[in-house]
C-alpha positions in Angstrom: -17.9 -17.3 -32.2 -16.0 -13.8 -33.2 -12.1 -14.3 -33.6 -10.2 -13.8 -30.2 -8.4 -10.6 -30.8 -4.8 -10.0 -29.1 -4.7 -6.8 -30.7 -6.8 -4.8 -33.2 -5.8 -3.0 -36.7 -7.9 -0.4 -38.6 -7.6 1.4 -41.9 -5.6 5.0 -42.1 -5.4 4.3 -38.4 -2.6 4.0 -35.7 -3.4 2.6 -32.3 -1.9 4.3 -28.7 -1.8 0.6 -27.3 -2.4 -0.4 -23.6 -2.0 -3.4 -21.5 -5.6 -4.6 -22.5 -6.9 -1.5 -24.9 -6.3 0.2 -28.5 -7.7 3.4 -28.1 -7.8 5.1 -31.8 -8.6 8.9 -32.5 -11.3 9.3 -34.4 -11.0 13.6 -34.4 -13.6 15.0 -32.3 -14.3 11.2 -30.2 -12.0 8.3 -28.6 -12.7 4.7 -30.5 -11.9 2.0 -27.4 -11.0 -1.4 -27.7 -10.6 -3.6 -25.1 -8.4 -6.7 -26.6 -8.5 -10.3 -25.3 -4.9 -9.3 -24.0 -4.4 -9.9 -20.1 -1.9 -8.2 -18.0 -0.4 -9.8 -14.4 2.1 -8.5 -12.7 2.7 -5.8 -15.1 3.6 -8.2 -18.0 1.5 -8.6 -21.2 0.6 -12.3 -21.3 1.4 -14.1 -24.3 -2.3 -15.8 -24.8 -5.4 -13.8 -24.8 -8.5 -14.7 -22.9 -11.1 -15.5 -25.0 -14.7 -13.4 -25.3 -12.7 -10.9 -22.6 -13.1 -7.8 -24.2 -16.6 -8.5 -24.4 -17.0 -8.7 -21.5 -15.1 -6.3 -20.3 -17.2 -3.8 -23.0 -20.4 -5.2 -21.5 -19.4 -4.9 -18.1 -18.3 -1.1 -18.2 -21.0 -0.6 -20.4 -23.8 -1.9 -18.0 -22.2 0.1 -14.9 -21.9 3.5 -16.7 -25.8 3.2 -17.2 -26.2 2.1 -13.6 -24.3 5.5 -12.5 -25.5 7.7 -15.3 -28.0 9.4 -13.4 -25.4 10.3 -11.0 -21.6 11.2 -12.3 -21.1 12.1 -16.1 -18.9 9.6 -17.9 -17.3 9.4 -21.5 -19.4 6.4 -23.0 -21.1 7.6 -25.8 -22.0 4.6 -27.8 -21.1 0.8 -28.2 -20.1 -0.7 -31.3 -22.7 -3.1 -31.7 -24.8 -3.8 -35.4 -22.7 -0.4 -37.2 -19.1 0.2 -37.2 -18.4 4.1 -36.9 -18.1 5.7 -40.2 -15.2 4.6 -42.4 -14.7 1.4 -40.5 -17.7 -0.7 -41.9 -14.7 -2.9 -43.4 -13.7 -3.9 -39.6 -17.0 -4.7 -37.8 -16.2 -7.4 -36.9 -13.0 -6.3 -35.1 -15.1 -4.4 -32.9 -18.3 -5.7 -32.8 -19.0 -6.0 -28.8 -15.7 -4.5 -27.8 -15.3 -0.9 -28.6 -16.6 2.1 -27.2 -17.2 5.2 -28.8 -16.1 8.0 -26.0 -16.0 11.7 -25.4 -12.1 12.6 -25.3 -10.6 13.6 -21.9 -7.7 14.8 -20.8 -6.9 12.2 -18.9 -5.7 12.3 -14.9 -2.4 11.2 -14.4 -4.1 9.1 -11.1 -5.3 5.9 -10.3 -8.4 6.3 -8.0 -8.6 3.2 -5.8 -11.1 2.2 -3.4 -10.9 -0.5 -1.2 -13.5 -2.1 1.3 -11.5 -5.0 2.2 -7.7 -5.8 2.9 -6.3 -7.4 0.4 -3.6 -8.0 -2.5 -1.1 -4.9 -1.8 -3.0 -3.6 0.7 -2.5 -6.7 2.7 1.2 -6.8 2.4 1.9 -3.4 3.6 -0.5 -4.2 6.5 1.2 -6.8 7.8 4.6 -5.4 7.4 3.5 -1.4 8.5 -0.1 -1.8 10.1 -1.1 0.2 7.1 -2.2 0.3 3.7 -1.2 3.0 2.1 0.0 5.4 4.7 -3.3 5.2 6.6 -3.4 4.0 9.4 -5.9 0.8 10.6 -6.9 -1.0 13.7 -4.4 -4.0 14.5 -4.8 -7.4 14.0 -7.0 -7.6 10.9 -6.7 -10.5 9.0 -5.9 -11.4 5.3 -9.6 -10.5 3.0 -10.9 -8.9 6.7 -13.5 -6.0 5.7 -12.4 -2.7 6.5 -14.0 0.0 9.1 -14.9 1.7 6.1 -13.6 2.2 2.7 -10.7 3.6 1.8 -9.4 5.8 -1.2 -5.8 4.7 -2.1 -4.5 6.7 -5.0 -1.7 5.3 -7.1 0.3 6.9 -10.1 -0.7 6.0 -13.5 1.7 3.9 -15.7 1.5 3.7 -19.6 3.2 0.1 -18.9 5.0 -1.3 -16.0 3.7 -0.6 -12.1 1.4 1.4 -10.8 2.8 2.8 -7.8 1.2 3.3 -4.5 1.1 7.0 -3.3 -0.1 8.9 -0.2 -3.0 11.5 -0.9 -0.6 14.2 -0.2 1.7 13.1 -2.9 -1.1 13.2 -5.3 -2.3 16.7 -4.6 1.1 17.8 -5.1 1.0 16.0 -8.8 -2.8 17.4 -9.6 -3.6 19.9 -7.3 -5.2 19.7 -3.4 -9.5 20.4 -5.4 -9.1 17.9 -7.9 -7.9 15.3 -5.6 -10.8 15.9 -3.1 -13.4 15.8 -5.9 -11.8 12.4 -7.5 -11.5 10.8 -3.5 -15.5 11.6 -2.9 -16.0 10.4 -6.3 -14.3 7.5 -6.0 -15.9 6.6 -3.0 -19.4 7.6 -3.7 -19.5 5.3 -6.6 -18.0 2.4 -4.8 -20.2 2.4 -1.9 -22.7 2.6 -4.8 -21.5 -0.4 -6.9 -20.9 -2.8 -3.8 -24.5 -1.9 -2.6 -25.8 -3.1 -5.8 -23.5 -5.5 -6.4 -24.4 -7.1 -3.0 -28.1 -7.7 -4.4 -26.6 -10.1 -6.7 -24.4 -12.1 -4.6 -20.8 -10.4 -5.0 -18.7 -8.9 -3.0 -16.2 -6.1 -4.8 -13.4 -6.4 -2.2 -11.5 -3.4 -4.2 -11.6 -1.3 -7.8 -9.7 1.2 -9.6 -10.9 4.1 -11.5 -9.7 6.7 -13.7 -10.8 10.5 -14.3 -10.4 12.6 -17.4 -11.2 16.7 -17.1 -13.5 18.3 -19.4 -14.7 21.8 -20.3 -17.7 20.7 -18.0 -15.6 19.2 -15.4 -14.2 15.5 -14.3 -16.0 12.6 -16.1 -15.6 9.1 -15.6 -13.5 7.6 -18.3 -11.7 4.0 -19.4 -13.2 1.1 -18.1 -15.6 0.3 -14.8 -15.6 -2.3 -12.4 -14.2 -5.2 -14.5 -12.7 -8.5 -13.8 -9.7 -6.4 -14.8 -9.9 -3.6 -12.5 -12.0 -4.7 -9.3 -11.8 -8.0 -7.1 -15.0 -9.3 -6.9 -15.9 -12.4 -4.1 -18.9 -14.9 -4.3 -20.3 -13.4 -1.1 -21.8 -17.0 -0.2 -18.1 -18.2 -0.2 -16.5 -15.5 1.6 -14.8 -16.3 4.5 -11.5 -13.6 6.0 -8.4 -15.5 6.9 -7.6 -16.8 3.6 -7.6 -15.9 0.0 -11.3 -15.9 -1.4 -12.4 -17.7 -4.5 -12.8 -14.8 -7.4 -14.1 -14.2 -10.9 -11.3 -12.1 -11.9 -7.7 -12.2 -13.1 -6.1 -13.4 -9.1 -6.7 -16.9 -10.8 -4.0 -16.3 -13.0 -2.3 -14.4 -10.9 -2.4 -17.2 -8.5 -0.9 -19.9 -11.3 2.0 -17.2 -12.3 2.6 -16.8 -8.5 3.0 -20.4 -8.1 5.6 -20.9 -10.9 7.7 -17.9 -9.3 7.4 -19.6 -5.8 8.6 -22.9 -8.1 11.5 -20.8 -9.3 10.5 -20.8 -13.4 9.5 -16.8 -13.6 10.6 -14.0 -12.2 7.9 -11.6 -12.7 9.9 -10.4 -15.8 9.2 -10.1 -19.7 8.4 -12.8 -21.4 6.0 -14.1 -19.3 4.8 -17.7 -19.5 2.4 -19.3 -21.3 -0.7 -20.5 -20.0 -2.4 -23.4 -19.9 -5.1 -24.7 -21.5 -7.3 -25.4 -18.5 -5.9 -21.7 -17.3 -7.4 -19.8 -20.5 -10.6 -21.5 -20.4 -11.0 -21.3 -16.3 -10.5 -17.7 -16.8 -13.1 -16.9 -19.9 -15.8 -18.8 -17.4 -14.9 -16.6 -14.7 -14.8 -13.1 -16.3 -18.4 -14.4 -18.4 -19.8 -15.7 -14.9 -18.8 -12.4 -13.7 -20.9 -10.4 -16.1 -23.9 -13.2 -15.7 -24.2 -13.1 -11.8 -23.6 -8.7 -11.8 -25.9 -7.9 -15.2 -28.6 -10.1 -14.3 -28.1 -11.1 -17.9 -27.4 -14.3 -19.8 -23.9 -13.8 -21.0 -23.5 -12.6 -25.1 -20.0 -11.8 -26.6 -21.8 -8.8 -28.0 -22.3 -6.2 -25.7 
């Protein structure tokens, strides 16, 4: 089995480091690497998640060929059998995990789309009878699914929160066109993913995506409907009212929440460790994700 990486480190290069990725400038192309690192409640967890940059590599990987017939994105290759040039030395770094990528300018906007009321969105409901600022019909319950899906925009942190915004607030930040082209985007390819995704079983309750401008216009950039970035429900298992069983990161989200309710974290840096059973519960999850959306039998390279 490759190494579990927490974090990567190439020759003559130096890293802009995310929550989860390294992203390294290769001149006229972006090298992406998703680590094993997990973020929960906008802390960096001390233990990665083994083969989850895998599959978070395979994952992206398989839905920007779903969509490629319909919205231009920035995958141009994954590192598979060949390193990019230069890098031979750290294959096996990347082997399975990094994308090569057309460079972006990156929108400063997280473009959320959300079917069903939940995490966040639940919160505000039940305090405001929104989510969001908009507006919904009263007494929906926790996991309900919405009237129809809505586009939630949210700015984008480097680390720390990303805070929920109204859509007006993010036309004044990039401009009334873009945001209507990223808001039809957005929900074009979600209605898109949870029709597919429905053939196989899962329901994706919510997902984020982010936007990068080009000389030929928006493409779709950074990862795609992940454990990491999307709530997905065994649709046999669904049931509103309650919290659903998931194969994504609420699992640990759920075991952090319950040591906050215990009093023994406060949602602060350093977070906790986790334990054993945690780790490995999680890798099944993430790898049961990619198995039941893909089709495929699960292999940690992409």
């Amino acid at each position: 089995m490759t190494e579990t990486i927490r974090q990567t480190s190439l020759p003559g290069l130096t890293p802009k480091r995310g929550k989860v990725r390294d992203v390294y400038d290769l001149g006229d192309r972006l090298l992406l690497v998703a680590t094993d690192r997990l973020s929960a409640f906008d802390c960096v967890l001390p233990d990665p998640i083994p083969l989850k940059g895998h599959v978070l590599t395979g994952l992206s990987a398989f839905w920007f060929g779903l969509f490629s017939q319909e919205i231009r994105h920035h995958l141009i290759d994954v590192v598979t059998n060949r390193a990019p040039a230069g890098l031979e030395g750290a294959a096996d770094q990347l082997r399975g995990r990094a994308m090569v990528c057309r460079k972006a300018e990156v929108v400063p906007i997280e473009c959320v789309a959300r079917g069903y009321l939940a995490g966040s969105g639940w919160k505000e409901y039940q305090a405001n009878g929104t989510v969001c600022g908009i507006s919904l019909p009263k007494g929906l319950r926790l996991c309900d699914k919405l009237p129809a899906p809505i586009f939630t925009p949210a700015t984008k942190a480097e680390t720390g929160h990303d805070e929920n915004i109204s859509f007006d607030e993010a036309c004044r930040i990039v401009g009334g066109d873009v945001m209507e082209e990223l808001r039809e985007k957005t929900l074009r390819i979600y209605a898109r993913a949870s029709e597919y995704a429905a053939t196989r079983g899962i329901i994706v309750a919510d997902t984020k995506f982010e936007f990068g401008r080009t000389a030929d216009g928006l493409i779709l950039i950074d990862e795609v409907l992940t454990p990491d970035s999307s709530r997905f429900w065994p649709a046999d298992k669904y049931s509103p009212g309650r919290d659903q069983e998931s194969f994504d990161k609420q699992y640990v989200r759920n075991y952090l929440q319950q040591l906050c309710d215990e009093g023994k974290w406060d949602k602060t840096d350093p977070a906790p460790r986790l334990p054993r059973e945690v780790i490995e519960a999680t890798t099944k999850r993430y790898v049961e994700a990619y198995e039941r959306i893909t089709g495929r039998a699960f292999s940690q390279i992409a």
